[in-house]
C-alpha positions in Angstrom: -5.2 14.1 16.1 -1.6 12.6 15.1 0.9 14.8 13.9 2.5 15.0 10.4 5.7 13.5 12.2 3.6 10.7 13.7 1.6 10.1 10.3 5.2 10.1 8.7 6.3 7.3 11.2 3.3 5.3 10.4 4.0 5.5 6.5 6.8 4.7 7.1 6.1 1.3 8.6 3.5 0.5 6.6 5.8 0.9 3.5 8.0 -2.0 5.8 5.1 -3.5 6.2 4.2 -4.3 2.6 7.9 -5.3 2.2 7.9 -7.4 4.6 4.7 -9.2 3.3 5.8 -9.5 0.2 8.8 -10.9 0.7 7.7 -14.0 2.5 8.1 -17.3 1.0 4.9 -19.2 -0.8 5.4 -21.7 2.7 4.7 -19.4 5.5 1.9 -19.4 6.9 0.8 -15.8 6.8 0.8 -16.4 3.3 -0.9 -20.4 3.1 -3.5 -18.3 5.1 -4.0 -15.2 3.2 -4.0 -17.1 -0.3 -5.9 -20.4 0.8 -9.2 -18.0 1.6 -8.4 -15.9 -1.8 -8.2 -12.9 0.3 -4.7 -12.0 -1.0 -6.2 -9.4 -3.8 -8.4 -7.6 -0.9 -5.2 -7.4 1.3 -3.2 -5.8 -1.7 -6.4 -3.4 -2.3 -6.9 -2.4 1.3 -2.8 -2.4 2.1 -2.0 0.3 -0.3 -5.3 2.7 0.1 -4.0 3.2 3.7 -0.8 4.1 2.6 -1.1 6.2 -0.3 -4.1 7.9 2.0 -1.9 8.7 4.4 0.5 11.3 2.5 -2.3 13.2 0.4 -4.0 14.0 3.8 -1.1 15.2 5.7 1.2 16.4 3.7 1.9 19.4 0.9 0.4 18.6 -2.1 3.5 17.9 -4.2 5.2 15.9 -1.4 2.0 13.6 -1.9 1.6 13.3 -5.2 5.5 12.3 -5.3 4.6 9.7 -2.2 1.3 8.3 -4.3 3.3 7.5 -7.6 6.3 6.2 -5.9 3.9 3.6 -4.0 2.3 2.9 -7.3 6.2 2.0 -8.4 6.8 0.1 -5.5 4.0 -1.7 -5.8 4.9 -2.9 -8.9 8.8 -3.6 -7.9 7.3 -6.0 -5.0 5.3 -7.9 -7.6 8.3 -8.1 -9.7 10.8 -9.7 -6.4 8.2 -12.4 -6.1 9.9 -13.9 -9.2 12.7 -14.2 -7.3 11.1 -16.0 -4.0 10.7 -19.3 -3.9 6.4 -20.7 -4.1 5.3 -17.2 -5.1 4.5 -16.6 -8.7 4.4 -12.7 -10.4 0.5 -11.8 -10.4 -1.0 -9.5 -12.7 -3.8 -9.6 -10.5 -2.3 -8.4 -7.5 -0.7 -5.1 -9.4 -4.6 -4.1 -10.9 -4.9 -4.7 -7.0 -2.0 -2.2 -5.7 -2.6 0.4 -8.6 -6.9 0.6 -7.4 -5.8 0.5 -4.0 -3.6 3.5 -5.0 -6.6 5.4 -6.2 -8.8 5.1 -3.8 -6.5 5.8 -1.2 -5.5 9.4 -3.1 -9.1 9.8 -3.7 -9.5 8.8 0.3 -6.9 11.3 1.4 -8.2 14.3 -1.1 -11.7 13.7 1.0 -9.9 14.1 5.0 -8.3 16.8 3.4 -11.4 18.6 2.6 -13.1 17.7 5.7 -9.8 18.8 7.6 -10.0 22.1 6.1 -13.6 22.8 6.4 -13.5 21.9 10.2 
């Protein structure tokens, strides 16, 4: 089982990770790929569920609910730098996409938590 210090690492680069992702330019290819097969939506979904999962299951309940709603923010602060990049276009689509994906992922961490503690 990883530790809370490991799971913290991995936030943390997943947290880069979406970053980095959403600041590449409408030509890379990453992103010709991603958007060409109308995956980008999924990616967003699936993207922030494993990271706001990650803090409800570790760590202490307010340390998580802090984590959840600042990914939530961020979330929408990445949308909001693609109208800075050039060939990507603000999405209201992709922010439903980020704010689901942070529910289930709360919802995702509140169940390991349970089965953590029951174990």
């Amino acid at each position: 089982m990883l530790t809370n210090t490991r799971l913290g690492y991995l936030w943390c680069g997943l947290t880069g990770g979406i970053l980095l992702m959403s600041s590449l330019p409408g030509s890379s290819l990453i992103y010709k790929v991603v958007a060409a097969h109308d995956l980008i939506r999924r990616v967003h979904f699936m993207a922030y569920a494993l990271v706001a999962s990650i803090p409800v299951a570790a760590w202490r309940l307010w340390t998580s609910v802090l984590a959840s709603f600042a990914i939530a923010v961020l979330g929408i602060a990445f949308e909001l730098l693609h109208a800075f990049i050039q060939g990507r276009t603000i999405s209201p689509e992709n922010v439903l996409a980020d704010l689901f994906g942070v529910a289930c992922g709360i919802l995702l961490g509140m169940n390991i938590r349970v089965m953590r503690k029951s174990a």
